[in-house]
N, C-alpha and C positions, 0 to 999 in steps of 0.2 A: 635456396637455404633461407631458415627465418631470419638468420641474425644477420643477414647480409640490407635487408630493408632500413633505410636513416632511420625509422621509427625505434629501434632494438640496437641501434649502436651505441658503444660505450665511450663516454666525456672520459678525457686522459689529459692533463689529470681530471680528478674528480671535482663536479663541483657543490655547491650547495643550495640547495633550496628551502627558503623558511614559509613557514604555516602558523594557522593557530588552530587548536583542538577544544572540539567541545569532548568534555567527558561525562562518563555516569558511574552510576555503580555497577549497571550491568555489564559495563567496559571493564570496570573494576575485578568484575568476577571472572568476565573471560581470562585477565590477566594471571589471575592466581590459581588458575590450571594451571598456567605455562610456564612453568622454574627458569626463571634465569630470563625470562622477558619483562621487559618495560615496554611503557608507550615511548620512550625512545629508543630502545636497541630489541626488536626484534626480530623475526623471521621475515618479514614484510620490510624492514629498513634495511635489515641486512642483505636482501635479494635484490633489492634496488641499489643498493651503493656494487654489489658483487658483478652483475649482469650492467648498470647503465652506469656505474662511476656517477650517480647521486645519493650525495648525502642530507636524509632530511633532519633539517632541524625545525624545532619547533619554538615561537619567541614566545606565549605563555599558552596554559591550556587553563581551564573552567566548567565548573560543570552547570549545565540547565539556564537557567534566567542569566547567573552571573556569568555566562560564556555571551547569551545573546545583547548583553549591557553594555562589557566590553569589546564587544566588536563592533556594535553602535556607534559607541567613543571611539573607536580606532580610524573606523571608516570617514564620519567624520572627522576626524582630523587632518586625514588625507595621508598616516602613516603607514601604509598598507603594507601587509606580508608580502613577499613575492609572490602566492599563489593563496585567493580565497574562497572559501565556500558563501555563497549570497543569494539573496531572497531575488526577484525578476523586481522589485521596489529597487532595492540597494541595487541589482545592475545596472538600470536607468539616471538613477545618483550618480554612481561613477563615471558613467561616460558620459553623463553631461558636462561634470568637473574634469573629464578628460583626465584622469586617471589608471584608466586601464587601458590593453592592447589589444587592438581589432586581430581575431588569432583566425580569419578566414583562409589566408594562405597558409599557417602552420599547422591548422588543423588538414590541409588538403595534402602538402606535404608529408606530415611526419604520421598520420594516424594508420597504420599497416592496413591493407584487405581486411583482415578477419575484425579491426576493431569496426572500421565502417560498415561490414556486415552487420554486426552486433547492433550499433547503433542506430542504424536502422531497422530496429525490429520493430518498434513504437512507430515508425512511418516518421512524417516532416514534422508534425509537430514541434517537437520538443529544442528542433532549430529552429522553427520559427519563433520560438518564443523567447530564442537567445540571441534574436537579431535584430538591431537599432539600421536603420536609414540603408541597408541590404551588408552590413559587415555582421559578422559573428563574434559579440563581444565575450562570449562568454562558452563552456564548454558545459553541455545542460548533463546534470544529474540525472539521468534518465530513469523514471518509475515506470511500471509497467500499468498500463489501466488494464489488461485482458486477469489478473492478480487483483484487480479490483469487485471479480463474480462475486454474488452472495448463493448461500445455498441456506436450508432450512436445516437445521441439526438438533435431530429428536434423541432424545431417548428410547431405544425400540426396545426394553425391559417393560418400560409404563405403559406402551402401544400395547402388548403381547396381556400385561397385567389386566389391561383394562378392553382388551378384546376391541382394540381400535385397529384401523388400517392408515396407511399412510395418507398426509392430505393431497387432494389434485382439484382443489379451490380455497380461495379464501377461506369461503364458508367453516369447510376443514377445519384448517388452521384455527378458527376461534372457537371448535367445538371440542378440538383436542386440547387447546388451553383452558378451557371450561373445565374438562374432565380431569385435566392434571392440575387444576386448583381443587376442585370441591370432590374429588371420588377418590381420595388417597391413593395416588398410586405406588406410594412406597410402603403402604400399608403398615403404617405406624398407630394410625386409631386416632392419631393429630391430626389437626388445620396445620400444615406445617410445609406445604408445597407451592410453587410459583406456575402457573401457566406459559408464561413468556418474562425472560430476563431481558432488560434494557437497561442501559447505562445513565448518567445525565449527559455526555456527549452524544446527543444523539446520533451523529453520521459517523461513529467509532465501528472501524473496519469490522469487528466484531461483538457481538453484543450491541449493535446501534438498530437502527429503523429504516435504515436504508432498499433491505430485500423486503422488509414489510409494506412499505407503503409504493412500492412497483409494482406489491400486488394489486394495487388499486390504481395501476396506471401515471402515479405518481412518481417524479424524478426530481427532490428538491434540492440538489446537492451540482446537477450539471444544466446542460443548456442543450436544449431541444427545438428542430426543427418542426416548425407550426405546419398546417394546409395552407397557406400564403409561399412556403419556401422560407419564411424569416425566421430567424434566431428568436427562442423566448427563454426566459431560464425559470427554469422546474418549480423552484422553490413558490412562485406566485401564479400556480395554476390550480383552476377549481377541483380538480383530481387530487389534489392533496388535502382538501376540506374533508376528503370523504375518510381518508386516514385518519386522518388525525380524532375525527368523530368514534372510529371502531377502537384507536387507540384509547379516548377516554372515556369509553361504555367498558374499555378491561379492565383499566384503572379505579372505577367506580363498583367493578365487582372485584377485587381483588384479587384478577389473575397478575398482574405487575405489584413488584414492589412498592410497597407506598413512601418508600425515603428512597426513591430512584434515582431522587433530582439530586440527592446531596451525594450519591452514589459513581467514584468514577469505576474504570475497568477493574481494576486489583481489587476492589469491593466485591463488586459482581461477580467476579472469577471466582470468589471466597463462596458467595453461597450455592454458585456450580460445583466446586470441590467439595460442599458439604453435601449433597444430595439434594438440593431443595428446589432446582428448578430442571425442568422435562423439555424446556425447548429455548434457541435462538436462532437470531440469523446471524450468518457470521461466512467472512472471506476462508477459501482452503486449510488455511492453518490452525482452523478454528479448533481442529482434532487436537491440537493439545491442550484447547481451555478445555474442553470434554473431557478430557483423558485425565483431567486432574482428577474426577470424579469417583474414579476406578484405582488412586492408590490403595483405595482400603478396600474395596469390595470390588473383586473383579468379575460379580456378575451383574455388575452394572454396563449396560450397552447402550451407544451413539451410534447414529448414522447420519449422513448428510443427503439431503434430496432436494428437487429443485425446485425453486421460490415456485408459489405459485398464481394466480391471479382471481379477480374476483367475477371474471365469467369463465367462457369453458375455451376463448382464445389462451393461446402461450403470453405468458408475459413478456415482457422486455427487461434485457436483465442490463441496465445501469451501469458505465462501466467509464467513471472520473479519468478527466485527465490529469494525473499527478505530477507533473515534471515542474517542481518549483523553484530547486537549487540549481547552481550552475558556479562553476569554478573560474573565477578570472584573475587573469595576469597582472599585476604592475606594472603602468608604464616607467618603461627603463630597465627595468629587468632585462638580463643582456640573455635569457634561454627559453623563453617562452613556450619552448618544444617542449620541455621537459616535464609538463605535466602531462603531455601529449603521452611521451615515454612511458610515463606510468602508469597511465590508461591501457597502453598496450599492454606493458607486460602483465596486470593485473588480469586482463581478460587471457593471455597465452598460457597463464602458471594455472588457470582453472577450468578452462573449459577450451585451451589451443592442444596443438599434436602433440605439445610438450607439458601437456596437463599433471600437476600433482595434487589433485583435488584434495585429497585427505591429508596434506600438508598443509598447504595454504589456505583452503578455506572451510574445511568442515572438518576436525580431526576425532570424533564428530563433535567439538566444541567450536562454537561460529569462530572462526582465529582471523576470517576475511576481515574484520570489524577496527582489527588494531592497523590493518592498513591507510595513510590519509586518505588516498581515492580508493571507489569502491564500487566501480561500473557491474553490472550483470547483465547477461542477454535479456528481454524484457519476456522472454518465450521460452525463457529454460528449464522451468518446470514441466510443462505442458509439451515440451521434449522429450524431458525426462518419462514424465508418463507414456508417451504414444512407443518408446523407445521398449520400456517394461510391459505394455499389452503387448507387442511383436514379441517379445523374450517369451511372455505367457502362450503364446499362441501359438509358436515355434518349436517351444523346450528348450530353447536355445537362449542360453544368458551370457553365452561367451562373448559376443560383440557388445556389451553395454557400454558407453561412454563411464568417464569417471564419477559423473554425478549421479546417473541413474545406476550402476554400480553398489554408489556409497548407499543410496536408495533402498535398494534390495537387499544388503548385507542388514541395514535395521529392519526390513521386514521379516527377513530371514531370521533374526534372531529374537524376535516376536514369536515367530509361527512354531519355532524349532525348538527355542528355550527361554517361551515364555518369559523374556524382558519385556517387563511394562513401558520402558520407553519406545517401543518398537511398537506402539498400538495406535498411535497416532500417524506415524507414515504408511499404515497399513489402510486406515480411517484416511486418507487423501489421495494414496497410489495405487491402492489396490484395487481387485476388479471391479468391486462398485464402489468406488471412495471418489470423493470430491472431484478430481481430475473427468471420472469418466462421465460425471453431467455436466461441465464445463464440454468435454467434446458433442451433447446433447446441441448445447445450447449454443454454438457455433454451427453444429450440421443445421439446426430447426428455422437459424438466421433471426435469432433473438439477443445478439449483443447491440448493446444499443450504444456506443460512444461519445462523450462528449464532443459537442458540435464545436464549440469554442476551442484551441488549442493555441491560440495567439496570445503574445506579451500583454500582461496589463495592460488596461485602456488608461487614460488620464484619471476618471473617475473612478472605476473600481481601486485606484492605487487609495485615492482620496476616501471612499465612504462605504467598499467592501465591507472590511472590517465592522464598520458599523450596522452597514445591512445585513449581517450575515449574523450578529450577533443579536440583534431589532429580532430577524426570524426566530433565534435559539428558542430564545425567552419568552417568544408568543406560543410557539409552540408547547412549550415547558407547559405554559398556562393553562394553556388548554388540555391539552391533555388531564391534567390535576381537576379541572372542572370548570372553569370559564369560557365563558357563551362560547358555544360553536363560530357564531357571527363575529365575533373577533378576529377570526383570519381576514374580513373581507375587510375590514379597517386596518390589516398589518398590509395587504395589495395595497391600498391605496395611498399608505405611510411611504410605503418601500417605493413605490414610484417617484412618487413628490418628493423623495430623500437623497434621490440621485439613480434610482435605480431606473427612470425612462432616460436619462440620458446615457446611464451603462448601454441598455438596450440598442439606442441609437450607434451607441460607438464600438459594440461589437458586431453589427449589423453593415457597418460600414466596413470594418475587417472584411467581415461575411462576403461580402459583395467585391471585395477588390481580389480576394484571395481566388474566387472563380473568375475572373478574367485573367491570370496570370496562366 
């Protein structure tokens, strides 16, 4: 039985565990679906105090900058919540000042089968990076990188318009942006259309440059194994000169935006919602920045297809390690399981034998969101998908899990009665949607993974930041129109600026991780 596992037993009496919340507005709005819910009393607090006899309380909450100021201040101070969300920076902090609790035995105890399955779907990573001198200070946030694929998401209206076929080279890609700048393909008799939309965050999961410049063999966001077997990181390889060059020969013809730079996503999104741009690259979910496009004219069509590269090899499709947060306990705190507990049952109420998916985490408003923790299998989409090609292939839908279920019920009601919000899980789940070149590009053996998955080095803690922010801005430049030959003075900056001693000290990881 589940509830017979320490991980799923209930405290009697009750006790309580304090937090602090960052909020938004879009927290705000999930809320005001929900009548009769707060971020303190609801479905997710009330399931936890019902089921484990834990009551969360929270000692203040903030939204954005002023959440991440005052936890700043907090952390320094040394007044910690019983249980906090923190950066692999501030893990290291704390357990230097000896603050929090090595949770290697409570995580080995109290975390059920099914949550260790789950958390293992990222592989070691994501604990190695929550591990100081072999204890496990901390319980990692788990992000998914295989969530991290890019795909090419066209407009096949403007393809069809302008008697184009899909691209399967670079080449393509900038002939089709050519065409959908200067051959009107909305056929208004205006200069009034974009080639290619990019953000100013350039590595923004959507609408960024990420799948673009992979085309060109380029990886400037992860760390790539050389012909030596050593770690390099992406960003200062000659293969991203060559991007960045076709980046600003489009920018010099006015396939991009020319106010890109001051441009973040909700801008961009705005002139895909108006009709003005025919192409980006963008992660699975990108079908609903698309899908804005189609409130008012719903003969307008997106597809997604896979990046492609600038010979007639498959590219490699880039795939970040994201696991940056991680939840740590206060030393003293007398229940240190009890984040443990609600990790379990987060993952049991959504995707265990006792699943109420459309309660607890999609109803179909995200409602998972007003829970403090908020684990997901790192492979649950891509479940979901392989789960609805077998339903497709069978005719059979009666075995569908609850997510792939909720799934199909909005495809279903896309196909059946034409709900616009149903065209975007259709454009990701459906037989050629986002999902099924993601399985492409797993059979073809083109995910390419971040090499790196280990805790900050000393230096990146110290001059990441800097360097990361040295590349944005060179980049930005050039792009806009400053020498080509300015990258080779940004390698040489980023070296001398700490980035050969990154190199060195993840290279020494590198090496110790393969003897283990």
């Amino acid at each position: 039985m589940i509830d017979q596992h320490p991980g799923l037993t209930k405290y009697s009496p009750s006790i309580e565990i304090h937090l602090v919340r960052e909020t938004s507005e879009s927290l705000e709005n999930i809320l005001n679906e929900l009548p009769g819910e707060t971020l303190d009393d609801n479905r997710w607090s009330r399931l936890y105090e019902q089921v484990l006899g834990i009551e969360v309380k929270y000692d203040w909450k903030a939204k954005g900058d002023l959440y991440h100021r005052k936890l700043g201040a907090v952390l320094a101070s040394g007044n910690l919540p019983d249980v906090a969300k923190v950066s692999a920076q501030q893990l290291r902090q704390l357990n230097s000042a000896g603050l929090i609790q090595d949770l290697s035995s409570v995580y080995e105890t109290y975390a059920t089968p099914f949550t260790k399955e789950i958390m293992n779907q990222e592989g070691s990573g994501p604990f190695e990076a929550a591990m100081i001198d072999g204890n496990l200070m901390g319980i990692p946030e788990i992000e998914s990188s295989i969530e991290r694929a890019q795909f090419i998401w066209i407009r096949t209206d403007w393809l069809e318009t302008l008697n184009l076929d899909p691209p399967t080279t670079m080449d393509d890609v900038l002939e089709i942006s050519k065409a959908f700048t200067n051959n009107d393909p909305n056929q208004s008799g205006e200069d009034d259309t974009l080639g290619l939309a990019i953000t100013q965050h350039l590595w923004d999961p959507v609408l960024g440059i990420t799948g673009f410049m992979a085309g060109y063999g380029a990886y400037p966001t992860i760390w790539v194994e050389n012909e030596q077997g050593e770690l390099v990181f992406g960003g200062v390889q000659p293969e991203v000169k060559v991007g960045l060059k076709a980046l600003q020969e489009m920018y010099h013809d006015g396939q991009l935006d020319h106010e890109f730079m001051f441009k973040d996503g909700v801008k961009v999104e705005n002139l895909v919602e108006k009709g003005k741009v025919g192409m980006f690259y963008g992660e699975q979910w990108a079908s609903f920045v698309a899908g804005t496009s189609r409130l008012d004219d719903e003969s307008v069509q997106w597809q997604a297809y896979p990046i492609v590269s600038h010979s007639k090899q498959l590219p490699k499709v880039p795939l970040k390690f994201s696991t940056n947060y991680f939840l740590v306990v206060k030393e003293g705190y007398d229940y240190p399981e009890a984040v443990i507990k609600m990790i379990n049952l987060h993952l049991e109420k959504n995707w265990g034998e006792t699943a109420e998916y459309e309660v607890y985490y999609s109803t179909p408003f995200p409602v998972w969101r007003v829970s403090p923790v908020t684990p997901y299998p790192a492979l649950k989409n891509l479940e979901a998908y392989r789960q609805l090609e077998q339903a497709r292939s069978s005719g059979d839908y009666s075995n569908l899990k609850p997510e792939a279920r909720a799934i199909q019920k909005n495809i279903d009601h896309y196909m059946n009665q034409h709900d616009k919000s149903g065209w975007g899980w259709e454009r990701t789940y459906g037989p050629e949607g986002a999902f099924s070149i993601l399985e492409q590009y797993a059979a073809n053996d083109q995910l390419l993974y971040d090499h790196f998955v280990g805790a900050p080095t000393n230096t990146m803690i110290k001059m990441k930041p800097i360097l990361d922010d040295l590349m944005h801005d060179t980049f930005i430049d050039i792009i806009l129109g400053r020498s080509i030959d300015e990258f080779d003075q940004f390698v040489d900056d980023w070296h001398r600026m700490g980035g050969a001693e990154m190199t060195a000290e993840v290279n020494q990881w590198y090496s110790e991780r393969d003897r283990k």
